[in-house]
Every structure is written in C-alpha cells, then in structure tokens.
C-alpha positions as a printed NumPy array, in Angstrom:
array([[ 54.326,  20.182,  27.695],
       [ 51.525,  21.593,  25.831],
       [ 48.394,  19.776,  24.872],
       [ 47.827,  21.728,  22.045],
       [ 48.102,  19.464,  18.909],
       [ 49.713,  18.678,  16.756],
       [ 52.852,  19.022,  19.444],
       [ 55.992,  21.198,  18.074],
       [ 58.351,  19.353,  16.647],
       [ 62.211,  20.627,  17.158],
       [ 62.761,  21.527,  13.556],
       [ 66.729,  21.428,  14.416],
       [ 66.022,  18.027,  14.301],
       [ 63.159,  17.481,  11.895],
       [ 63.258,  13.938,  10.849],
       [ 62.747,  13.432,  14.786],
       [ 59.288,  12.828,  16.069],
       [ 58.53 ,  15.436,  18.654],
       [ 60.722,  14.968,  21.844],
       [ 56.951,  15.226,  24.105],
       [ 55.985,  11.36 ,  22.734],
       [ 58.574,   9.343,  24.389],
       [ 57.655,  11.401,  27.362],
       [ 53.924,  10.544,  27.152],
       [ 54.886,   6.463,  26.137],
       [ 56.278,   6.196,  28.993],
       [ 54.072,   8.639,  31.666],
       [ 50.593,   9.429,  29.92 ],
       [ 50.268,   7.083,  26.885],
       [ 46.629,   8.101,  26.721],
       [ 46.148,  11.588,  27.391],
       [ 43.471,  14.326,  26.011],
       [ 45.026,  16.829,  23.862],
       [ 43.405,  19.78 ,  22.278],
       [ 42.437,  20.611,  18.316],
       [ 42.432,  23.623,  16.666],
       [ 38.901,  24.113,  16.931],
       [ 38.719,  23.594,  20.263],
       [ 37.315,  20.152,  20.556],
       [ 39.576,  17.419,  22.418],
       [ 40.308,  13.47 ,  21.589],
       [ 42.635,  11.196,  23.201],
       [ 45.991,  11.009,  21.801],
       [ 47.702,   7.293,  21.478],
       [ 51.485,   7.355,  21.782],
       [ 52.555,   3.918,  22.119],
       [ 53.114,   0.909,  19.501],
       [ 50.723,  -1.654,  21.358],
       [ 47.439,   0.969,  21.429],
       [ 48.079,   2.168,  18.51 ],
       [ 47.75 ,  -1.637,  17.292],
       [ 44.783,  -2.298,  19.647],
       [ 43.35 ,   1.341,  18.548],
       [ 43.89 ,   0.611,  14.642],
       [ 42.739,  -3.454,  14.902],
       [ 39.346,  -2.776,  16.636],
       [ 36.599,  -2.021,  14.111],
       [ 34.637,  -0.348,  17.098],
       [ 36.796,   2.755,  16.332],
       [ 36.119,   3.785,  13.124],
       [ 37.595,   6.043,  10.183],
       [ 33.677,   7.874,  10.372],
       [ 34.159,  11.586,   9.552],
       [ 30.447,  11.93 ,   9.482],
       [ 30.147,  11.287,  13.505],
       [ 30.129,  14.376,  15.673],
       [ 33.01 ,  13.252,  17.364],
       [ 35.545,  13.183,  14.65 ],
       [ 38.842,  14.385,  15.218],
       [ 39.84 ,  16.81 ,  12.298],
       [ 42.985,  18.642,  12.601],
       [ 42.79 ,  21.209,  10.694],
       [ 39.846,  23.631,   8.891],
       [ 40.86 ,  22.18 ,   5.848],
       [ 39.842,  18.318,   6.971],
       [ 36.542,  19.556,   8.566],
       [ 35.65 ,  21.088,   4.934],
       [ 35.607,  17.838,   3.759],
       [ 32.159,  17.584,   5.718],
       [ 30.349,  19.694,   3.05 ],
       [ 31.578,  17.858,   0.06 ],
       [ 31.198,  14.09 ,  -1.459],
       [ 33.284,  12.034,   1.18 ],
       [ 35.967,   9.922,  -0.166],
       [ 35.076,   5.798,   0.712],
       [ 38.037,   5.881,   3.537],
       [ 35.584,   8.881,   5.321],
       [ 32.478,   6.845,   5.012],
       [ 31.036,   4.593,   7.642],
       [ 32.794,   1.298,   7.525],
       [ 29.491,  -0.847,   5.585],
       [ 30.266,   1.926,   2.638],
       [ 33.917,   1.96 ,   3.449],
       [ 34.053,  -2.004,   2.806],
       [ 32.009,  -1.764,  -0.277],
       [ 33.823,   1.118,  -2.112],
       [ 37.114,  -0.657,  -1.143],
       [ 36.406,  -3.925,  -2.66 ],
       [ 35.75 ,  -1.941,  -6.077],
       [ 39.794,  -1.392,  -6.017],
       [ 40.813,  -4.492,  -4.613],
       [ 41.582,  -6.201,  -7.537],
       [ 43.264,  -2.789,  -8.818],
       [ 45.745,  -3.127,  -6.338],
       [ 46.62 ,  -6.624,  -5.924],
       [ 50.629,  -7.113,  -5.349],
       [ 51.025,  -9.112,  -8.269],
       [ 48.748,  -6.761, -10.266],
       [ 51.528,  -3.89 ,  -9.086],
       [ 54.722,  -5.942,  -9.383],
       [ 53.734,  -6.069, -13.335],
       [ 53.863,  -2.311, -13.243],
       [ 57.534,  -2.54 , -12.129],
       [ 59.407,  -2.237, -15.489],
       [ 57.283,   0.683, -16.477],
       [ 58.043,   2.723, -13.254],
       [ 61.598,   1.723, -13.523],
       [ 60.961,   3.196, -16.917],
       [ 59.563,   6.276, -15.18 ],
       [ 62.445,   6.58 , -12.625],
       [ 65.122,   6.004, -15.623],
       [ 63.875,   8.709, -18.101],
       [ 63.645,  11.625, -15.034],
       [ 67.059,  10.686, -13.755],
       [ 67.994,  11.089, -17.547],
       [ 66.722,  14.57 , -17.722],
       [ 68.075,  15.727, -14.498],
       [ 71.499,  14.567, -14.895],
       [ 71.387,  15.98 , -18.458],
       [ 71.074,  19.503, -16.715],
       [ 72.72 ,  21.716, -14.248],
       [ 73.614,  21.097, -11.011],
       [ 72.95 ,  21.796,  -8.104],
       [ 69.229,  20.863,  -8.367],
       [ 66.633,  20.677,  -6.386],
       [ 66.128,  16.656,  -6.041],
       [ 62.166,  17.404,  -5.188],
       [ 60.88 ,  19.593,  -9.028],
       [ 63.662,  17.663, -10.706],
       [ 62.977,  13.978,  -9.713],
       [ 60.56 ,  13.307,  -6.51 ],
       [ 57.528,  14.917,  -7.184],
       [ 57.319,  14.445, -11.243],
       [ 58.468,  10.498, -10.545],
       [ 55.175,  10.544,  -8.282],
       [ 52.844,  12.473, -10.275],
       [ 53.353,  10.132, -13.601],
       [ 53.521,   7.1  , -11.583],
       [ 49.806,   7.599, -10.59 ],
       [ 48.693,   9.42 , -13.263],
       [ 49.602,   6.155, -15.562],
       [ 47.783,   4.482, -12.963],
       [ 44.436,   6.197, -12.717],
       [ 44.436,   7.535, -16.192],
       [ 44.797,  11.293, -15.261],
       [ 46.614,  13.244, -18.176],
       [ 49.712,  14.376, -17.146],
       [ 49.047,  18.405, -18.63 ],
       [ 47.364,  18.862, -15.782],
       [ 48.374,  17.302, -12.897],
       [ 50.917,  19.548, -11.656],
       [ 47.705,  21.936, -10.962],
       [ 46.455,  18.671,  -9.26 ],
       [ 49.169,  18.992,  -7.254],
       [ 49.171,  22.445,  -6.439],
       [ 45.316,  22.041,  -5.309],
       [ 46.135,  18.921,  -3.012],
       [ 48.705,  20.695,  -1.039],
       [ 45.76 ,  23.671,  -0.351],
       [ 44.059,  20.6  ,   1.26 ],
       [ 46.573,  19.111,   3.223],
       [ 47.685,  22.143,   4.354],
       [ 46.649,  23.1  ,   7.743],
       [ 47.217,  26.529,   7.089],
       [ 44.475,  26.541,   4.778],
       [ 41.19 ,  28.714,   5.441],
       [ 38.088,  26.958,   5.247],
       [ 37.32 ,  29.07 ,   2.202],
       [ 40.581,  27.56 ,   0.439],
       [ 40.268,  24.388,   0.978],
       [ 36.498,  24.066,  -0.128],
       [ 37.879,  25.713,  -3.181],
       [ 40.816,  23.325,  -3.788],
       [ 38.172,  20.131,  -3.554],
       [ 35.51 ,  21.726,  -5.691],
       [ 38.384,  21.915,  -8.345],
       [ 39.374,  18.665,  -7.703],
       [ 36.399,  17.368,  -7.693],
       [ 35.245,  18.804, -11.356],
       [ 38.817,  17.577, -12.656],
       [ 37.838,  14.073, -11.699],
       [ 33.915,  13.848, -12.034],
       [ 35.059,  15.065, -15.701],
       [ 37.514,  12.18 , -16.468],
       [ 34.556,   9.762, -15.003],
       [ 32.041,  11.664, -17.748],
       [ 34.774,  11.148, -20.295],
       [ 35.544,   7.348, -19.622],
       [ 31.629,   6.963, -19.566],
       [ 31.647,   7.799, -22.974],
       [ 34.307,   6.378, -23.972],
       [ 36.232,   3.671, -21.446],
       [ 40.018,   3.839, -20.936],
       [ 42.448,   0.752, -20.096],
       [ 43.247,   2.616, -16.903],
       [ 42.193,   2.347, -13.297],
       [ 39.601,   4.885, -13.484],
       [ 38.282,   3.182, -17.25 ],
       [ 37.545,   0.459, -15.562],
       [ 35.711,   1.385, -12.416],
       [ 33.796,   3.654, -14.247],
       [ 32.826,   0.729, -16.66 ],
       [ 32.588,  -1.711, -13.895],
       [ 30.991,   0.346, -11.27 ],
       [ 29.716,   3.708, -12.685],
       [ 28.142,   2.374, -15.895],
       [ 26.265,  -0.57 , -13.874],
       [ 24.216,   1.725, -11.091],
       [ 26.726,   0.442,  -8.358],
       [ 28.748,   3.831,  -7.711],
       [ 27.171,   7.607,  -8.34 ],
       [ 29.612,   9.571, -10.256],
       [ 30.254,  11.95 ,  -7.387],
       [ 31.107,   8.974,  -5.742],
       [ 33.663,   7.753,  -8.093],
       [ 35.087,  11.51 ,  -8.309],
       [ 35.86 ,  11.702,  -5.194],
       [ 37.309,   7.908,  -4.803],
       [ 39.604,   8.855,  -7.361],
       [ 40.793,  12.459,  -6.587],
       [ 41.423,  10.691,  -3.076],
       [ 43.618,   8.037,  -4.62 ],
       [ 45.604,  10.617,  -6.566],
       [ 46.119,  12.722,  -3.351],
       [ 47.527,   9.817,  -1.257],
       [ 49.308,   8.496,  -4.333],
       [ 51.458,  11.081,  -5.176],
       [ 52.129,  13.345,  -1.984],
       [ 53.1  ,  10.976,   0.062],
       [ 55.468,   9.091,  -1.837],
       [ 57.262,  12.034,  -2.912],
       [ 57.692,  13.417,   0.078],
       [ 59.126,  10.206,   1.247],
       [ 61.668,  10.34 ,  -1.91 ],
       [ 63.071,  13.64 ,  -0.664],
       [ 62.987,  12.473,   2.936],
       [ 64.383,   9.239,   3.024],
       [ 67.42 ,  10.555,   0.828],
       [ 67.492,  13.099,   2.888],
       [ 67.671,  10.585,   6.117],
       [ 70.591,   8.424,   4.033],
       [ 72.277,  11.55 ,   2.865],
       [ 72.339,  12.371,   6.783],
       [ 73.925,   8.82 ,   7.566],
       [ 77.317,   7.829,   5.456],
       [ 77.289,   4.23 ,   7.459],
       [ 74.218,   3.338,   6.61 ],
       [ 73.986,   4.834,   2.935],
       [ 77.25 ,   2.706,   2.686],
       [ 75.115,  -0.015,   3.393],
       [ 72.553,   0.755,   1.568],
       [ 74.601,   1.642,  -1.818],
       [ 76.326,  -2.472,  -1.297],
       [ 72.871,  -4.147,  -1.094],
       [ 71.802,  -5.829,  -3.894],
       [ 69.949,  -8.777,  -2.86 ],
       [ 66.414,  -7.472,  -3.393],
       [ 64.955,  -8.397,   0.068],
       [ 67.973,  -6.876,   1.435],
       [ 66.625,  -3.405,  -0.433],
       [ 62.772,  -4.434,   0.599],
       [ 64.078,  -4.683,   3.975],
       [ 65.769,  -1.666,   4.075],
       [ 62.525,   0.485,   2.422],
       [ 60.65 ,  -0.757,   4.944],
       [ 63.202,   0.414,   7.764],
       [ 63.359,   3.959,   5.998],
       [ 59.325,   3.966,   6.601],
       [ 59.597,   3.349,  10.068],
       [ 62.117,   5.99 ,  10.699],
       [ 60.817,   8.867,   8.32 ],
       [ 57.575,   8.166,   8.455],
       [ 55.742,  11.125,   6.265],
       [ 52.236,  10.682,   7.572],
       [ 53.21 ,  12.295,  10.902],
       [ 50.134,  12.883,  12.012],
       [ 47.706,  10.961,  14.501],
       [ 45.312,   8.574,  12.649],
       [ 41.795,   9.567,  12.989],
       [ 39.024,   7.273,  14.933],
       [ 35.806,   7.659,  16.86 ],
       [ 34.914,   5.078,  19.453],
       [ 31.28 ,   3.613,  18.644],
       [ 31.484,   1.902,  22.361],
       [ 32.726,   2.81 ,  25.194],
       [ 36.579,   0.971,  25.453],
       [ 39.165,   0.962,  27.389],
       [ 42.783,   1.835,  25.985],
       [ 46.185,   1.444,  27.488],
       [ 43.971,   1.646,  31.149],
       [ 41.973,   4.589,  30.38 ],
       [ 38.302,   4.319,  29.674],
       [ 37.486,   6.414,  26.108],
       [ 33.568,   6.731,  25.98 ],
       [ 31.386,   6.363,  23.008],
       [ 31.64 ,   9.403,  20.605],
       [ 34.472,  10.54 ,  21.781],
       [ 37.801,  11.216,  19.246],
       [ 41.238,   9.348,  18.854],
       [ 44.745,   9.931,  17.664],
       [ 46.659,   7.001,  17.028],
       [ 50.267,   8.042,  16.972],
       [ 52.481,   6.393,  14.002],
       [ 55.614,   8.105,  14.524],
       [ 55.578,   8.075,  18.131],
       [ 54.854,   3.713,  18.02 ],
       [ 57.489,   3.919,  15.44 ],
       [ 59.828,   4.656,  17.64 ],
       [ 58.575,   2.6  ,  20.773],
       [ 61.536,   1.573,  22.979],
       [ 59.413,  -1.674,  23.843],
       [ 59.643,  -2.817,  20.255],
       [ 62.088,  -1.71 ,  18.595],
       [ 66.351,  -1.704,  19.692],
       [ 67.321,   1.725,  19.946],
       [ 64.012,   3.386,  18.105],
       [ 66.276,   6.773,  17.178],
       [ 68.932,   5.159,  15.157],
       [ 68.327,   4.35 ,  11.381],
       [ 69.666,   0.546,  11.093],
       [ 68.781,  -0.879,   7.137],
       [ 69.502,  -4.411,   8.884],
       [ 66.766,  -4.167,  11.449],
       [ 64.469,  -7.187,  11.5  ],
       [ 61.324,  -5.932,  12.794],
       [ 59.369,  -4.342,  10.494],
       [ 55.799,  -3.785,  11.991],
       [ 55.683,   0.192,  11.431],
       [ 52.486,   2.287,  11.22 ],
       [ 53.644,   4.01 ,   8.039],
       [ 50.884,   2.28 ,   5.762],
       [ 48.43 ,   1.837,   8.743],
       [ 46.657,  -0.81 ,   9.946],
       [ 43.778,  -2.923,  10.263],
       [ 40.912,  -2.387,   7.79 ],
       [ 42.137,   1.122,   6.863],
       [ 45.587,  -0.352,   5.588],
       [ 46.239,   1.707,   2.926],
       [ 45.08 ,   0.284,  -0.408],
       [ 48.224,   1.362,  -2.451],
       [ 50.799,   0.054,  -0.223],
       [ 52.141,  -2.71 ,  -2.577],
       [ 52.504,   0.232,  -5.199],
       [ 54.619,   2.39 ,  -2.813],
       [ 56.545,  -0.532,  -1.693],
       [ 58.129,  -1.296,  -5.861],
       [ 58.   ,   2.689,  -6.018],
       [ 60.294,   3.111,  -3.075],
       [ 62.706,  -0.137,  -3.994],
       [ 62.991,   1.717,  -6.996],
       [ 63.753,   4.847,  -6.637],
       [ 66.389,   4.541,  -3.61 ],
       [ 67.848,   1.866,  -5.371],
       [ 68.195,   3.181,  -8.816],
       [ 68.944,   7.042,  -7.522],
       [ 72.03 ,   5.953,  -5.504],
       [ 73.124,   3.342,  -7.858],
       [ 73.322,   5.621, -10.279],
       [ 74.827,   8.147,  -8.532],
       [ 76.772,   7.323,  -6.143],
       [ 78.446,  10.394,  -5.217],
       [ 75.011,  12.354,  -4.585],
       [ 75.33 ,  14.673,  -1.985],
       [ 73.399,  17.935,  -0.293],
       [ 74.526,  20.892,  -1.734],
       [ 73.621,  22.839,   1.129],
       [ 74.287,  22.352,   5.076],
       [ 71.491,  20.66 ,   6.388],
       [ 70.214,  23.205,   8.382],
       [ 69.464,  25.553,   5.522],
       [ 66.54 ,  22.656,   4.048],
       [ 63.291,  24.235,   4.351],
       [ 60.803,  21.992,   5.636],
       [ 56.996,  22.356,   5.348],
       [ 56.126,  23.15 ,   8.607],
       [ 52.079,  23.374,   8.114],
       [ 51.337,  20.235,   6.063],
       [ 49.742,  17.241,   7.041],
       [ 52.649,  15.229,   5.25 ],
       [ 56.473,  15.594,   6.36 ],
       [ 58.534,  17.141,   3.478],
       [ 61.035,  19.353,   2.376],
       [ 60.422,  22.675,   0.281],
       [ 63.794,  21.808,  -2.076],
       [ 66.377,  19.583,  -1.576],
       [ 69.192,  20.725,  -3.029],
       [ 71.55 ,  17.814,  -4.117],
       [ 74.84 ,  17.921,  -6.281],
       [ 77.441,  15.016,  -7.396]])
C-alpha cells in the first residue's frame, strides 16, 4: 500500500472507494499519508473519527494555517486570492455563513421545487426531442445543474457554461499553479462584476440580495462577496451533476434495485432512496480538510497542534461497523448518516437544495423513461480520473 494520496482507485471498478480503506479501517485507521507537495497529514478512514474529526471545532476548515492539507497545486493557489467564507477562520466562517442562512432555509428551497421540476421537464423535453444515443451528461446533467443555480444566484445563463469550464481548471488536480490562479482571477471578475451590477441596480436573486443586505451596508467587501458567490456556484453545480450522471450510472448498473427504485412513489420512499445513492456514490471523494488547533487524540493516535487531517467520506461510507453490507446499493436501507454533505459546522449550506434537486431528477428521469439504458458496455465510460469530484466524461444512454 502506498501512502501517497489520494490512493488509486481500481478504475475497473470506479464507483468503488479504493480497495486500501477497508484495509486501513480495520488495521491503521489513523495513519500519515503523503501530499503532492510533499507535506504529510493524517488520513481518517473510519465512520466514528470521521464524526469525532468533523464534530470538534478544534479542527478547523483554516486554509490560512501553515498546516493545511491541500491536495493539489490548484487548492494551494487559493492562498493568493480572496478566500471563500468556508476557507476562513471559523469567527469569519460563522459570520459569512449566517449572511446565507436564511437563503437556504429548507422551506425557502422546497418553494423552489416546481420551478426546478420546471427545469428538469423542459431539458428532458429537448433531449428526447433529439437523437439518440446521447450523452446523458451535455444533454441533461450538467445544463439541469448550471440553470438550477444560476436561477438561484442570479448568474446569466450566456455565460455560465465558461463558468463551468473555469471551475473544472480549479478542481482539477492536474492543474498547474499558473492555471488555476488564472481560472479564479476569471472567476473572480465574473462575480465581483455581477456584485458591481446588483449594487447599482439590486436583483430578486440570491446575490441581489446579499449585495443589498450585506455589500451596500459596510458588512461584506465586494471581494468578499465575489468570492462567496463564485464558491457557491462551484459547489452548486459540479457536484450535483456529477452525482446525476453517477447515480444513474450506479442504478443503470443494478436492474433490482432500479426496479425498486422505478415502483417507489411514496415521496419518503424516493428521499430515502437519494439519500442511500449519496452514501454509495458519494462524488466528493476526497478527504475533508482540517488542521488541529490543539493537540487531540483520534481513533488512539495523538495528532499535535498544526498538524493536517483527512477525514475520509467514502471510506466511513462504507464502514462495516455501521452500515449492513457497506458494498451493496440497498434503496431500503434505514441508516442514513453518510458524509456526502459533511458534517458539523461545515455542513454544506446547499444541502436542502441538492436534496429536491436529486428527488427530482432520479425520479422524473426514470419515470419518464423507463427503458433508459447505457448505450455502451460499462467499461468503455470515461471517468475523470484527476478531479477533485467523481464523474464521468459522457454517459452515453439510449431507450
């Protein structure tokens, strides 16, 4: 086993977390692995330190300590650029956050419901109007995400595929340093520009009303709301279109269970079932990022002050001590405590929206088609093996 990370995952299998974390859950559950730039951190593999790791606030989301874990060049860049709140130290964290609480409040998303459905409708329209094979991820995934959160923030849609295109330069880990300071410069411009704009004149959208709210009153820099916002549009559009593609992709993959899933309609039944796919996909494969401010001790192994951590989603996710038979995909499973949103302060603030984006989309792609199928053997999907999201290249589908 090496202790380079990340660990290889065996891409003949690549909805499976790699084969080294069961290994490590059950022989080294805290063990130092080393980053690309040479630095170490310790890396969490099982479900109850991840929990304890994620639930103490004396390991903190802190880029700006020396001891930060990045994973790639394009994460250390970040360093020379305004910091998104979820970077900051946690007294700036708290008080960025609580400008988007009210933004994001489950009720405030469930509203949004009949105009994503909307959303979902109108592509599925369009793609089943054209030719087919198609590739499920330009046709339907990623331009389902993009408008979702563009709507959202307020971003105009003309330009959000290029959005899109600059986000992946950052979350790619194959990205020079050079390339991925360029890719958040231009995000950055894009968005301090739509904060000049609603300035001047305030939109009904998420970003109209911070920048009212916030901006306009002294309480947030504009640099500061720029880069709150081009944050929110990265982790509100990758990652739930990757998770599209993959979780059909994992149901395509499992005739039982997308039997089961193409029956349901009781809509905690479909909830339940979401929240099973997130467990078992789980896009955000990699280790969350902390830095103890204390000395602690984790799973019996003392982690000094300074020093970075890893907290392992997919490998907790599939933690034989919590979960029945971790490997297998089972829509009826009861426990549904999975890492895929995170945890703890750092839960991610758009969680509800993913949640009625997910319910959505699954439900309303099979229903509506119900004989979708790959159109390709499964070992001819090309998956991206250098981002810091899970995904597929295409997925070709057919019906």
């Amino acid at each position: 086993m090496s202790n380079s990370y990340p660990f290889p995952k065996d891409w003949q299998h690549p909805l499976e977390p790699p084969a080294d974390y069961k290994r490590l859950r059950q022989e080294a559950p805290v063990c130092p692995v080393r980053l690309f730039n040479g630095n170490t951190a310790w890396l969490i593999s099982r479900y109850q330190d991840v929990l304890a790791v994620l639930s103490d606030t004396r390991m903190v989301l802190d880029s700006t300590l020396p001891g930060f874990p990045h994973i790639s060049a394009s994460s250390a860049a970040r360093q020379e650029r305004t910091l998104p709140f979820f970077f900051r130290p946690d007294a700036e964290y708290r008080v960025q956050r609580a400008m988007l609480v009210q933004e994001f409040l489950p009720r405030r998303m469930e509203a949004l419901r009949p105009r994503i459905q909307r959303t979902v409708d109108e592509a599925l329209d369009a793609m089943l109007a054209g030719p087919h094979p198609v590739d499920l991820m330009a046709a339907f995934a990623l331009p389902v995400a993009i408008r979702v959160i563009c709507d959202l923030l307020g971003v105009p849609h003309d330009g959000a595929e290029r959005l899109h295109v600059l986000s992946r330069t950052i979350g790619s880990r194959a990205s020079s340093r050079e390339e991925a300071t360029a890719a958040l410069a231009g995000l950055d411009d894009v968005f301090l520009a739509l904060v000049e704009a609603n300035l001047r004149e305030p939109t009904d959208t998420l970003i109209g009303r911070v920048v009212s709210e916030q901006v306009a009153t002294g309480k947030l820099s504009a640099p500061d709301a720029a880069a709150m916002f081009h944050a929110l549009f990265y982790a509100g559009h990758g990652p739930p279109a990757y998770m599209f593609g993959l979780g059909t992709l994992a149901l395509l993959l499992d005739p039982e269970q997308l039997a089961r899933f193409r029956a349901m309609e009781d809509p905690a039944a479909i909830t339940a079932a979401v929240q099973e796919l997130l467990r078992f996909v789980n896009v955000s494969h990699l280790g969350r990022q902390r830095v103890a401010t204390v000395d602690v001790t984790i799973g019996g192994q003392l982690i000094r002050a300074g020093e970075g951590i890893l907290a392992q989603p997919d490998s907790a996710n599939r933690d034989e001590t919590v979960f029945e038979d971790p490997d297998r995909l089972d829509l009826q499973r009861e426990v549904h405590r999975h890492f895929a949103f995170g945890h703890g302060i750092h839960l991610c603030t758009g969680r509800a929206l993913s949640l009625i984006e997910f319910e959505v989309v699954f439900k309303t792609l099979f229903h509506r088609i119900p004989t979708l199928r790959l159109a390709v053997p499964p070992e001819e999907i090309r998956f991206k093996k250098d981002e810091n999201l899970l995904g597929v290249h295409e997925l070709p589908v057919t019906w």
